[in-house]
C-alpha positions, 0 to 999 in steps of 0.5 A: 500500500502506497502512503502506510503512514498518511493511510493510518492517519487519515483512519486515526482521524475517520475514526476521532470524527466518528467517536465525536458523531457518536457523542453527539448522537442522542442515543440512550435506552435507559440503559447504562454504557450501551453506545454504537460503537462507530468508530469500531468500524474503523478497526475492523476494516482496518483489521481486515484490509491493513494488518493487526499491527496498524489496527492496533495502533489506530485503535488505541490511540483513538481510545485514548485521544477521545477519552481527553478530547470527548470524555474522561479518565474512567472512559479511556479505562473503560474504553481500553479494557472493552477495546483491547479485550474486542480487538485480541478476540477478533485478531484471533478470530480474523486471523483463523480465515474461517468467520466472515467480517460480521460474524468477527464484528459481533464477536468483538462487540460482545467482548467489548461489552464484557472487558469493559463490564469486568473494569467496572465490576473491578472498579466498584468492587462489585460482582453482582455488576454481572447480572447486567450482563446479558443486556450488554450481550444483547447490546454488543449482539445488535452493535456488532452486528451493525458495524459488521454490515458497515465495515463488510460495505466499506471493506470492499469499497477500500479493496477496490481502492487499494 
């Protein structure tokens, strides 16, 4: 790929723009800690189209940069413990070449919801936190789903391109 470095810039930045699109998008159920996760679109097509290594780096600094810019010091540990836990777990599954994008998109929504409800369980030192569970598994399902339809229609797009 020509221009690697100018590529993950303009994805660092895609994806800053879209965790501020999302704060600004009313979007609540009532519920605690369910968002979209917009800016995961990012990661997982460049999970797909570039390399884990890249991915990685772009997911991390987006996390930790939102966090200063949109949100707070407990959002970039909530961020990087649902973030890290989401992106190990779809490396691992992309990397098997047996799931489609969606199928490792839902994945890593519903291993986001758990890595960042296990910080919280931590944090407040409190395990009954869990019985919220199964809300967030649905959540990261209908989340992941929808980020995975969006990135397999981004992905062939930025194919065509490459």
């Amino acid at each position: 790929m020509k221009h690697k470095t100018a590529y993950l810039g303009m994805s660092l930045a895609l994806a800053l723009i879209l965790s501020y699109v999302e704060a600004l998008i009313p979007f609540h159920f009532g519920i605690p800690g369910i968002k979209l996760g917009l800016a995961n679109l990012i990661t997982v097509v460049m999970l797909c189209c570039v390399g884990a290594k890249e991915a990685f780096v772009v997911s991390v600094l987006r996390i930790v940069l939102a966090g200063f810019l949109f949100g707070n010091p407990f959002g970039i540990l909530y961020g990087l413990s649902g973030g890290l836990l989401s992106f190990f777990v779809m490396y691992l599954l992309w990397r098997t070449k047996k799931l489609h994008v969606i199928s490792v998109s839902v994945t890593g929504g519903i291993f986001h919801n758990i890595g960042q409800l296990a910080m919280a369980a931590a944090v407040v030192e409190n395990k009954a936190l869990f019985y919220y569970l199964p809300v967030l598994l649905a959540a990261g399902f209908a989340t992941g789903l929808l980020i995975g339809i969006l990135a397999q229609e981004m992905i062939l797009r930025v194919k065509r391109r490459m």
